[in-house]
N, C-alpha and C positions, 0 to 999 in steps of 0.2 A: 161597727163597720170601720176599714182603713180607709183615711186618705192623704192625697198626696196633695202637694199643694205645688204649682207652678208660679214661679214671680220674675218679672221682666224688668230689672233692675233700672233701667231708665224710667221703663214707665212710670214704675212707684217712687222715684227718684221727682220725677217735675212733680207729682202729684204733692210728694210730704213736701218738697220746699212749697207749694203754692198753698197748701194750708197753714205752713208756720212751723213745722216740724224737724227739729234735728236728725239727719238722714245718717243713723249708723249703724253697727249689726246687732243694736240691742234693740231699735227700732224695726228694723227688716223682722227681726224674730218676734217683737212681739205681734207685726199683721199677720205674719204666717199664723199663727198659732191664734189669731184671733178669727182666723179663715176656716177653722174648724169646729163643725156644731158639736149640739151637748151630747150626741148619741153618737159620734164621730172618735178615733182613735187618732193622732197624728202620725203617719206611715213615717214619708219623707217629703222634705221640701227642697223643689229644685229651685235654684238661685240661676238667672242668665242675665249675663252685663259684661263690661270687659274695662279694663284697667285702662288709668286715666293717659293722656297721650302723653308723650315722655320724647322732648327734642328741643332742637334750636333753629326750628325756620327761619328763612329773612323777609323782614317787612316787606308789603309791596312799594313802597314810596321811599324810605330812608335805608334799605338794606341794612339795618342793622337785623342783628339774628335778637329773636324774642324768643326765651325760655321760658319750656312749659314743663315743668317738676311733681307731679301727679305721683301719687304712692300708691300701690296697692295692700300695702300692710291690714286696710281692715278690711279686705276680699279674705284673705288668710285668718284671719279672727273670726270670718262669720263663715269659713269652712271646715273650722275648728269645734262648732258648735254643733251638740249632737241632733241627730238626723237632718243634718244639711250638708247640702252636697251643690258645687258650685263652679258651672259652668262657663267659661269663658272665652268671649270673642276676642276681635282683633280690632283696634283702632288706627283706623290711616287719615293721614292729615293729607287734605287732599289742595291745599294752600288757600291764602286769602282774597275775597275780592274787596277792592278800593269802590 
């Protein structure tokens, strides 16, 4: 039997940091693949998450502008990896509250 495996990249994101876990696309790949039983095939795994926020808002108190420099380079590494395929939303910074 094929299957496909769905992963919500945030979700599995709090989860491997709150076990202790290095959050990268060699770890994404190994739960996918560890998401599939002994009688099972791995079809495709859908990846949905969205790249880190990328600006220079200004603080609410001291208006200075804080940079936030978020890469997506290993989105691209882990849609480079065979049968994954990798989904992406939109991040809006919606400002801070004091």
């Amino acid at each position: 039997m094929k299957a496909a495996v769905f992963i919500d990249g945030g979700h599995l994101r709090v989860l491997a940091r709150q076990a202790g876990y290095r959050y990268d696309p060699d770890y994404i790949e190994a739960v996918a693949h560890a998401c599939v039983g002994g009688d099972e095939t791995l079809l495709r795994v859908l990846y949905y998450d969205c790249a880190p926020y990328r600006g220079s808002p200004k603080l609410p108190v001291s208006g200075e502008p804080a940079a936030f420099q978020g890469s997506d380079d290993w989105l691209k590494v882990l849609a480079a990896k065979p049968q994954f395929a990798v989904r992406l939303g939109t991040l809006k910074f919606r400002g801070f509250e004091p």
